[in-house]
PDB file as gemmi writes it, atoms N, CA and C in Angstrom:
CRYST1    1.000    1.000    1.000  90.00  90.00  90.00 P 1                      
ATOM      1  N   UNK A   1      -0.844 -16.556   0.549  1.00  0.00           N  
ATOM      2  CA  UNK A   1      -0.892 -16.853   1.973  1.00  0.00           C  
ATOM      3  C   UNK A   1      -2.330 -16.780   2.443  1.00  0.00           C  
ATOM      4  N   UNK A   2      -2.687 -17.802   3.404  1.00  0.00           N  
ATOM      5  CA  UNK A   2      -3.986 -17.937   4.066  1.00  0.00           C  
ATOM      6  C   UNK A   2      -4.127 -16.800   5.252  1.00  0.00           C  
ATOM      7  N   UNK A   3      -5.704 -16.271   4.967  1.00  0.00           N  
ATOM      8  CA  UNK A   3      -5.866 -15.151   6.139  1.00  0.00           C  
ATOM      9  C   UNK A   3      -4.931 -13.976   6.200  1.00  0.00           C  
ATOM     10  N   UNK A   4      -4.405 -13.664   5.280  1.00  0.00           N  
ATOM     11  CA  UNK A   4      -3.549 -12.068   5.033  1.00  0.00           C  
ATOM     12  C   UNK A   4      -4.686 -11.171   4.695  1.00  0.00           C  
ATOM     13  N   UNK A   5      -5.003 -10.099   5.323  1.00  0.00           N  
ATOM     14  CA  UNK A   5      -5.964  -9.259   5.031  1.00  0.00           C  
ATOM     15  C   UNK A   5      -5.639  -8.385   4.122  1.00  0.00           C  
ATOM     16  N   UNK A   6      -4.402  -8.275   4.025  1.00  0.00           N  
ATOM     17  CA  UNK A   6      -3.468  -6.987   2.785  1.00  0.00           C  
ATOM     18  C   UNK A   6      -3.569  -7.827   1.433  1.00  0.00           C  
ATOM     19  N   UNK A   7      -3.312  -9.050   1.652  1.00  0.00           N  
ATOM     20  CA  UNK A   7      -3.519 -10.104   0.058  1.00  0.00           C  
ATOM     21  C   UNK A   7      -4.732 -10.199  -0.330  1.00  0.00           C  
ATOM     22  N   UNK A   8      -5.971  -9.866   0.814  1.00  0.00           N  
ATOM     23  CA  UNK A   8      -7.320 -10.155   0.907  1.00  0.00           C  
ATOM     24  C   UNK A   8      -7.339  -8.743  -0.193  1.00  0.00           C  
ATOM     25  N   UNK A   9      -6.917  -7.405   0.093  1.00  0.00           N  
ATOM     26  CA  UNK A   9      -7.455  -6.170  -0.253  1.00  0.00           C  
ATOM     27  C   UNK A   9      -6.649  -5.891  -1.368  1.00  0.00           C  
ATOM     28  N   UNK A  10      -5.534  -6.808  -1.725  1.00  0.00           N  
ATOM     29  CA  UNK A  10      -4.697  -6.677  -3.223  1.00  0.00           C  
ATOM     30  C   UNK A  10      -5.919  -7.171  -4.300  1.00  0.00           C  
ATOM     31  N   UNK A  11      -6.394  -8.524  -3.604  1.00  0.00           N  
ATOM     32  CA  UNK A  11      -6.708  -9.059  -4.322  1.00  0.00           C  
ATOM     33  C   UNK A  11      -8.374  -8.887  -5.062  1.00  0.00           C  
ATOM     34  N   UNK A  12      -8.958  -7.780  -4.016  1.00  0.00           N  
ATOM     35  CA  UNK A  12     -10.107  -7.511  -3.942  1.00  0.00           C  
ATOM     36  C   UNK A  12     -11.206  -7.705  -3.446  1.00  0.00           C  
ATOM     37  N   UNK A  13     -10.713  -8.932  -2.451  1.00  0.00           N  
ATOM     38  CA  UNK A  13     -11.693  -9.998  -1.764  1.00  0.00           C  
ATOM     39  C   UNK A  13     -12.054  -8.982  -0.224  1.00  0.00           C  
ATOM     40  N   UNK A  14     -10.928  -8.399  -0.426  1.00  0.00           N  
ATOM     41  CA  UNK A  14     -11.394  -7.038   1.375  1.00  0.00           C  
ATOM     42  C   UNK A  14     -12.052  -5.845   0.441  1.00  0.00           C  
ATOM     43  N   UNK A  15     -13.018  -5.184   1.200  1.00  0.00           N  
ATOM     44  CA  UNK A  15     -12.353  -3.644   0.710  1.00  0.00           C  
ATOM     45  C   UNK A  15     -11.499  -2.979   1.515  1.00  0.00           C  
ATOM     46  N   UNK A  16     -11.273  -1.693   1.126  1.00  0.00           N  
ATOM     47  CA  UNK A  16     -10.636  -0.398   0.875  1.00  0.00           C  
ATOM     48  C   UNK A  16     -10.734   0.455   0.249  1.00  0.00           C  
ATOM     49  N   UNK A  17     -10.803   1.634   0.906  1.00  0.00           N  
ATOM     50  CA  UNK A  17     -10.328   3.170   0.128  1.00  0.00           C  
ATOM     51  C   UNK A  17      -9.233   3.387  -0.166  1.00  0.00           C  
ATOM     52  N   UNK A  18      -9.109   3.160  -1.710  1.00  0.00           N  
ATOM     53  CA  UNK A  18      -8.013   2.978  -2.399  1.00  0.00           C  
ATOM     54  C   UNK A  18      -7.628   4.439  -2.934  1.00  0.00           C  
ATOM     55  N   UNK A  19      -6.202   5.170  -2.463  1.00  0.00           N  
ATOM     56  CA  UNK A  19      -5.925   6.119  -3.049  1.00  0.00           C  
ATOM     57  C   UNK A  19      -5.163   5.910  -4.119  1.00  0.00           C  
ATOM     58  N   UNK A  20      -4.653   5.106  -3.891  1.00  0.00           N  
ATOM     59  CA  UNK A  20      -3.826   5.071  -5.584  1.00  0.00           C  
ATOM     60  C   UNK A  20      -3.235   3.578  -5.796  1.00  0.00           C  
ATOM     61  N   UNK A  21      -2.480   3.205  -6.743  1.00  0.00           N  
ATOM     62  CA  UNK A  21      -2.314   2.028  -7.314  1.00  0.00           C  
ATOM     63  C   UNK A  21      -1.427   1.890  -8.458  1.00  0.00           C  
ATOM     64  N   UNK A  22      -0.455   0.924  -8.521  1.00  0.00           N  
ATOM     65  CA  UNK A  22       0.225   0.664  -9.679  1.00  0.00           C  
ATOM     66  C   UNK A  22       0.539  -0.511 -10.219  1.00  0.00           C  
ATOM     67  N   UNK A  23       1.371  -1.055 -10.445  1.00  0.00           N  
ATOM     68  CA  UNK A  23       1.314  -2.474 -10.932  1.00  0.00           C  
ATOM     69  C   UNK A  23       1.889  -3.040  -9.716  1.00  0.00           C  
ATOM     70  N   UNK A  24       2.172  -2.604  -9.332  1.00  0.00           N  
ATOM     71  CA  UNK A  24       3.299  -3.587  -7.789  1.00  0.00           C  
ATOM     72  C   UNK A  24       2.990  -2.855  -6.241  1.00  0.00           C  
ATOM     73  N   UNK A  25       1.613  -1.964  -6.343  1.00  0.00           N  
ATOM     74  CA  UNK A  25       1.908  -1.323  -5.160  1.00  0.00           C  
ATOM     75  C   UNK A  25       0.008  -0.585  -5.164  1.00  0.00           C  
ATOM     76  N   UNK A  26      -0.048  -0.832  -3.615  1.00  0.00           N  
ATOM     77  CA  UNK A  26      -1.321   0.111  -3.241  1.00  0.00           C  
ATOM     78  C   UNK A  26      -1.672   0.878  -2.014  1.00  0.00           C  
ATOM     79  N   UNK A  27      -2.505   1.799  -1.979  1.00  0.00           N  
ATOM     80  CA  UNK A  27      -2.240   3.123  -0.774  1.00  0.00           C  
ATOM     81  C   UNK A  27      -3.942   3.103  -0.980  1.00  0.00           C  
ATOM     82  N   UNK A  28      -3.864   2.886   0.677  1.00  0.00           N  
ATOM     83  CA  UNK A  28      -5.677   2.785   0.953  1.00  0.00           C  
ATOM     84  C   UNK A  28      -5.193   3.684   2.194  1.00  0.00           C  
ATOM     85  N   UNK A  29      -6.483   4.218   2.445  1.00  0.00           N  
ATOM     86  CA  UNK A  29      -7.061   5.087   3.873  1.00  0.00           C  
ATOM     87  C   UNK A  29      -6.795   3.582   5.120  1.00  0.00           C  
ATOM     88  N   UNK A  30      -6.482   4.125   6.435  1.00  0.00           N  
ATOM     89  CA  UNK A  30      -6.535   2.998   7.479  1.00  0.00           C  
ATOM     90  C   UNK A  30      -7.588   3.218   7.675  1.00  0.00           C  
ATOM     91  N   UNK A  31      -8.100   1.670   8.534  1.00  0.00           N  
ATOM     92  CA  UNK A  31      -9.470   2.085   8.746  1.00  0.00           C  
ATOM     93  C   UNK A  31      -9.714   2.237  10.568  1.00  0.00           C  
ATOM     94  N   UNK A  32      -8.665   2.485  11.201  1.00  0.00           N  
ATOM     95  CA  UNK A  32      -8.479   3.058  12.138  1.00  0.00           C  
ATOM     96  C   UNK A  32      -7.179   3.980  12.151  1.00  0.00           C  
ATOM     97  N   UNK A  33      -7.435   5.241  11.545  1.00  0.00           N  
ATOM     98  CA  UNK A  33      -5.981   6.459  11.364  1.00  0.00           C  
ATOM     99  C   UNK A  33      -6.187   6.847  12.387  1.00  0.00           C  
ATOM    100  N   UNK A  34      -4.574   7.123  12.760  1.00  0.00           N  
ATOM    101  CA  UNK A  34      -4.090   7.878  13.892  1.00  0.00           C  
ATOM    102  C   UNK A  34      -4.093   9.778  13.411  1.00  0.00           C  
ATOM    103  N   UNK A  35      -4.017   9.687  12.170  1.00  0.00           N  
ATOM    104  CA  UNK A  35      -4.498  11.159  11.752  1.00  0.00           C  
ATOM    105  C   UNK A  35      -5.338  11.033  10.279  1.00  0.00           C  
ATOM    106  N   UNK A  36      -5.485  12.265  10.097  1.00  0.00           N  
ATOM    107  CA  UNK A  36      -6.630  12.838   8.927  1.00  0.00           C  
ATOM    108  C   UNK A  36      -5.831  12.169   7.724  1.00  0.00           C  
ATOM    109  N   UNK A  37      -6.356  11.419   7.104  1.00  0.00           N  
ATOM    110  CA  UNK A  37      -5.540  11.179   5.877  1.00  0.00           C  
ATOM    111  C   UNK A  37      -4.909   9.712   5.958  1.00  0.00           C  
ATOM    112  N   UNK A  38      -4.515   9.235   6.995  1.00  0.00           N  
ATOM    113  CA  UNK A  38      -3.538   7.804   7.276  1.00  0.00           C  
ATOM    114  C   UNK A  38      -3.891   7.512   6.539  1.00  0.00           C  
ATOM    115  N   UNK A  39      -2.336   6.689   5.507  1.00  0.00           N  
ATOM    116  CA  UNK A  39      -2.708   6.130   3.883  1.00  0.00           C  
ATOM    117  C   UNK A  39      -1.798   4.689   4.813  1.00  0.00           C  
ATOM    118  N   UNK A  40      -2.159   3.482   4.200  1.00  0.00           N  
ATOM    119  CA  UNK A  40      -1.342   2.491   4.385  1.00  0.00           C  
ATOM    120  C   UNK A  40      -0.937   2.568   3.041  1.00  0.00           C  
ATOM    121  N   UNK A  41       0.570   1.565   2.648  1.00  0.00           N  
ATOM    122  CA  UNK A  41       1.260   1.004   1.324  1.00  0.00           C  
ATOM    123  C   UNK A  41       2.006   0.043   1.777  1.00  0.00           C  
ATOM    124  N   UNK A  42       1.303  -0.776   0.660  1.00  0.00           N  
ATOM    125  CA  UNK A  42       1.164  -2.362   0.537  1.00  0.00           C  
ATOM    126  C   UNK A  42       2.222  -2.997  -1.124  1.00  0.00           C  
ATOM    127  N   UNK A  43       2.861  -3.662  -0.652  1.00  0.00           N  
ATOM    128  CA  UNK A  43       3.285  -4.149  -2.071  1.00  0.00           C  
ATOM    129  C   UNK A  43       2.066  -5.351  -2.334  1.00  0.00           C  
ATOM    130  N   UNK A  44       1.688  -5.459  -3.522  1.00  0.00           N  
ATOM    131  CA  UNK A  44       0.872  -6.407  -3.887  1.00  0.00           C  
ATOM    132  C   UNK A  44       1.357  -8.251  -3.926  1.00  0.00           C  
ATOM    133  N   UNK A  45       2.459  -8.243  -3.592  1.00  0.00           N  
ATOM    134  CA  UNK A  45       2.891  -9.241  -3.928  1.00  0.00           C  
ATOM    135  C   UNK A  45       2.902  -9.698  -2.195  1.00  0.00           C  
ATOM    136  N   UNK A  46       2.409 -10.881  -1.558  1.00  0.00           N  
ATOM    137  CA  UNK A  46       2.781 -11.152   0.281  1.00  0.00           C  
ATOM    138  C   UNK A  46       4.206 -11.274   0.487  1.00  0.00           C  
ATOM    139  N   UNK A  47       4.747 -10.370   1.102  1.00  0.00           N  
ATOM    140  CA  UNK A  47       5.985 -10.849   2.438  1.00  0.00           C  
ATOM    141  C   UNK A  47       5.352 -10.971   3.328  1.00  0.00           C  
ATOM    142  N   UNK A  48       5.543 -11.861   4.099  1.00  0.00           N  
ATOM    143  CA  UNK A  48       5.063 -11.811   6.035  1.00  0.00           C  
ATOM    144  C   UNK A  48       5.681 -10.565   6.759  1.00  0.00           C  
ATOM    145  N   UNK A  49       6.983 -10.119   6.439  1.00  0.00           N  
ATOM    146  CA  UNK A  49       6.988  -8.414   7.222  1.00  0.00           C  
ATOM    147  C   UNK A  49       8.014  -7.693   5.786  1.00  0.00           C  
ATOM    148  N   UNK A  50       8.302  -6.585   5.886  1.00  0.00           N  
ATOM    149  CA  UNK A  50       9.018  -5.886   5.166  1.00  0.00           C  
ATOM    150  C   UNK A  50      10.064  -6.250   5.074  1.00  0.00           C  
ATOM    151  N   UNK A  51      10.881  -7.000   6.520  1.00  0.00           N  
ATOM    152  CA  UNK A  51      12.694  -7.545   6.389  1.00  0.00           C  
ATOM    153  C   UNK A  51      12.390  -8.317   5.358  1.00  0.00           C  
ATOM    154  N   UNK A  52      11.555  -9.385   4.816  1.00  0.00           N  
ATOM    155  CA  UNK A  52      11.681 -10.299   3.853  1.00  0.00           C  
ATOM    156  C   UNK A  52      11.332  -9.810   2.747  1.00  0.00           C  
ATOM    157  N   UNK A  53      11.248  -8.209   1.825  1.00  0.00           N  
ATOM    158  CA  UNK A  53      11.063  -7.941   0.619  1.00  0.00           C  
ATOM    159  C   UNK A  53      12.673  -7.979   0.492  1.00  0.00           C  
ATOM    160  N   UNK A  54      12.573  -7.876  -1.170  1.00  0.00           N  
ATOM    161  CA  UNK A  54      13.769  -7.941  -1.487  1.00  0.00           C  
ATOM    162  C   UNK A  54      14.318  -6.397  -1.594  1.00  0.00           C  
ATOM    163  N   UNK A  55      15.256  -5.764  -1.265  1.00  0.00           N  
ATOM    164  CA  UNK A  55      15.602  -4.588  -1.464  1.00  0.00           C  
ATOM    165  C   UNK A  55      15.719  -3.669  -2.333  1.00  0.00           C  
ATOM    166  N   UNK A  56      15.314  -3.810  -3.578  1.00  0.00           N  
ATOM    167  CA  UNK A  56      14.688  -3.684  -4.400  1.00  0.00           C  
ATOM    168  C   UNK A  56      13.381  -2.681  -4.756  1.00  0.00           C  
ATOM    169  N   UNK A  57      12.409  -4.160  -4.099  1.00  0.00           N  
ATOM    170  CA  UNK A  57      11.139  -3.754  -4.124  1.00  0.00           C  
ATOM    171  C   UNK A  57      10.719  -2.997  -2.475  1.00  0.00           C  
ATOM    172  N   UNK A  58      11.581  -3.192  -1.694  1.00  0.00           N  
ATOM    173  CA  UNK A  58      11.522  -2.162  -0.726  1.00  0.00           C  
ATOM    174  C   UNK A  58      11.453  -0.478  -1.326  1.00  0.00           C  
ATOM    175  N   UNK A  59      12.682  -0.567  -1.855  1.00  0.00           N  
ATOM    176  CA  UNK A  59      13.020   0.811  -2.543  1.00  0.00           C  
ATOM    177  C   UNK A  59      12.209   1.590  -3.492  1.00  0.00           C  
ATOM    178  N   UNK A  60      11.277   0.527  -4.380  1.00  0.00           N  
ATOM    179  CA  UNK A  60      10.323   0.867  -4.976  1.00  0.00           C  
ATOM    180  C   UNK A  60       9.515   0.968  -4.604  1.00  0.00           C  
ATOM    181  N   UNK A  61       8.733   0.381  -3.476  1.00  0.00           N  
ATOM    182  CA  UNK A  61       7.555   0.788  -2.360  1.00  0.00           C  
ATOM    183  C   UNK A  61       7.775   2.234  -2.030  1.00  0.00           C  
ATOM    184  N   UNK A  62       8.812   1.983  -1.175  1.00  0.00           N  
ATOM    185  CA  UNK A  62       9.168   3.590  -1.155  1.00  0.00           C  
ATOM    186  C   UNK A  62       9.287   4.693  -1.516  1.00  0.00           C  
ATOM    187  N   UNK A  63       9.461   4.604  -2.723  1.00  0.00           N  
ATOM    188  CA  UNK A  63       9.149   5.696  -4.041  1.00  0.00           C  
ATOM    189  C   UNK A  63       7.755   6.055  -4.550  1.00  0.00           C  
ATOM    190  N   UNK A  64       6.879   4.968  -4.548  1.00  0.00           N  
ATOM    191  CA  UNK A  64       5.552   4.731  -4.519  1.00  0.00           C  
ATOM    192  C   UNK A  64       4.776   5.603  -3.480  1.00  0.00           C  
ATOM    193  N   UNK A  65       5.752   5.476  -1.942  1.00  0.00           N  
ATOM    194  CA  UNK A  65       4.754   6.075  -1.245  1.00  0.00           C  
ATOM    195  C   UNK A  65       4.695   7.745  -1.186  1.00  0.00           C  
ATOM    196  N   UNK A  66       6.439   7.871  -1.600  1.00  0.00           N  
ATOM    197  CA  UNK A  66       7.162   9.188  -1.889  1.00  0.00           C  
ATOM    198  C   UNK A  66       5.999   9.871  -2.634  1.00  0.00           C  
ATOM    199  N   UNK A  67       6.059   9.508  -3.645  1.00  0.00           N  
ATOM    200  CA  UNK A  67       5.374   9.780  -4.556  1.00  0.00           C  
ATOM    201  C   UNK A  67       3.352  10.359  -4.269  1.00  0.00           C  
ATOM    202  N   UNK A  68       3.200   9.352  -3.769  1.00  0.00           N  
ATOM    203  CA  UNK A  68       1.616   9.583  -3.005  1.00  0.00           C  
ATOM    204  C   UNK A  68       1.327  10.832  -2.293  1.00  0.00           C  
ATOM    205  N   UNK A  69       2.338  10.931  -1.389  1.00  0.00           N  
ATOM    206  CA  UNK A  69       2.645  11.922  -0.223  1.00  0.00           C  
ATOM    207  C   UNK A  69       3.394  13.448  -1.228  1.00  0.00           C  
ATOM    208  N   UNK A  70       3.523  13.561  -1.911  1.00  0.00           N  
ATOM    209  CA  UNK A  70       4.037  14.520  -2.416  1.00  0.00           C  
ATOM    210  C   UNK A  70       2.924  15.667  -3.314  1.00  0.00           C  
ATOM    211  N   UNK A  71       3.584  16.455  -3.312  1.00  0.00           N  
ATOM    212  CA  UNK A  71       2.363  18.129  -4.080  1.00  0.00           C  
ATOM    213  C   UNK A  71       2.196  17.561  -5.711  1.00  0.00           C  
ATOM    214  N   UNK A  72       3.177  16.280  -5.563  1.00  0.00           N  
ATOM    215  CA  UNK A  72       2.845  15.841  -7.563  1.00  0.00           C  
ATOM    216  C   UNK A  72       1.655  14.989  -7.561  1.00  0.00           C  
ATOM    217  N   UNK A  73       1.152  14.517  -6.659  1.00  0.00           N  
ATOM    218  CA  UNK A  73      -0.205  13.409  -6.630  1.00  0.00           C  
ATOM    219  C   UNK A  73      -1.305  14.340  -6.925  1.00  0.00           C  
ATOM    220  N   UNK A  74      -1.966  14.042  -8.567  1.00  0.00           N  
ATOM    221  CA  UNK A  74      -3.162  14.324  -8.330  1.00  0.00           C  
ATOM    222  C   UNK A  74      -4.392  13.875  -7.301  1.00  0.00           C  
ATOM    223  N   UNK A  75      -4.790  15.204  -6.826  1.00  0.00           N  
ATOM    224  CA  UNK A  75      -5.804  14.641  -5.790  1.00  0.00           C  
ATOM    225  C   UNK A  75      -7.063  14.955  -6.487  1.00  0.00           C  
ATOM    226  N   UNK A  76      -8.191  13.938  -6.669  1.00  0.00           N  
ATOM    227  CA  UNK A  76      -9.478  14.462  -6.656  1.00  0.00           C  
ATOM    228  C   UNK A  76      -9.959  14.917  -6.295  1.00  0.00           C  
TER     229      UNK A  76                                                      
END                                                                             
């Protein structure tokens, strides 16, 4: 998709402070957080909003972010 800034920063063409990453999924710092830490998560692949992932890969986003947010994420 043309002018997606999230496809821009999958793809490498934006930056971001990238906290973590997997094959289908990425968690950057916002670059306007509403608190200390605001992580966005992005599936790498474009939907235009979340109703159009498949439920699925909703569920696996979600686990992804579970996962980020949890005492098991190594932090540097």
């Amino acid at each position: 998709m043309d002018n997606c800034l999230f496809c821009d920063i999958a793809k490498g063409v934006a930056t971001a402070f990238f906290i973590a990453e997997d094959n289908n999924h990425l968690a950057f710092l916002d670059i306007h957080p509403l608190a200390e830490g605001h992580t966005l998560v992005i599936p790498k692949k474009h939907y235009p909003t979340i109703w159009d992932m498949p439920a699925r890969e909703t569920e696996a986003m979600t686990e992804f972010a579970r996962y980020i947010a949890s005492d098991r994420y190594p932090v540097n």
